[in-house]
N, C-alpha and C positions, 0 to 999 in steps of 0.2 A: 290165896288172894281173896280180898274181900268180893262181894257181888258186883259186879260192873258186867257192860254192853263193851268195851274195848278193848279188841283186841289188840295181844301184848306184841306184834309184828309193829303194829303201827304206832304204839309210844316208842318203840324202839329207835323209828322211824324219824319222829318229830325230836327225839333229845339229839339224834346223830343231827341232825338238820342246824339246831339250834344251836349244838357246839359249830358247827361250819360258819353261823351267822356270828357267834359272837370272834371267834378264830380272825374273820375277815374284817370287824369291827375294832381289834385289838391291831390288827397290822397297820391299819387304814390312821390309826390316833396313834402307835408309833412313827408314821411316815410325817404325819403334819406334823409333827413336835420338831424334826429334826427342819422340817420344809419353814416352820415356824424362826428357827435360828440361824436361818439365810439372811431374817434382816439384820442379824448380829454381824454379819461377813463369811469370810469362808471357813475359819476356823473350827468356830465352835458349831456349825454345821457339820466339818468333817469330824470332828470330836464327839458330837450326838450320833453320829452316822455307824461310827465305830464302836461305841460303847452299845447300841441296836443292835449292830448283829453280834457283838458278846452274850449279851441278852437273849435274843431270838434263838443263839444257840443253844445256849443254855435251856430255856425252858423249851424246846424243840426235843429234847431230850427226852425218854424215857426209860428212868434205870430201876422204878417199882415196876417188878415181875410180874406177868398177868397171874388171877385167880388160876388154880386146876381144878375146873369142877368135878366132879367122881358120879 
């Protein structure tokens, strides 16, 4: 590692953080898309609603194998 004052605990720290923030920012602008096509009626609400959580499952998913470090 190049010279630095930071320890590696706490970038550790701040990347896990920062996925949680964007994680809850991505949920949060899924939800208003679908809340967004309520003025459309019920429809295409429960139609965004559905196709969400195909979505969410999907990328919820993880099928890459972690690293084995040695």
């Amino acid at each position: 590692m190049p010279n630095n004052d930071i320890p590696v605990g706490c970038v550790v720290k701040e990347v896990i953080r920062g996925s949680h923030f964007w994680l809850v920012g991505l949920r949060s602008l899924f939800f208003a898309t679908s809340m967004l096509l309520w003025i459309f009626g019920p429809i295409p609400m429960f139609l965004c609603s559905v196709i969400m959580v195909l979505l969410l499952m999907n990328f919820d998913r993880n099928t890459t194998p972690l690293h084995q470090y040695k």
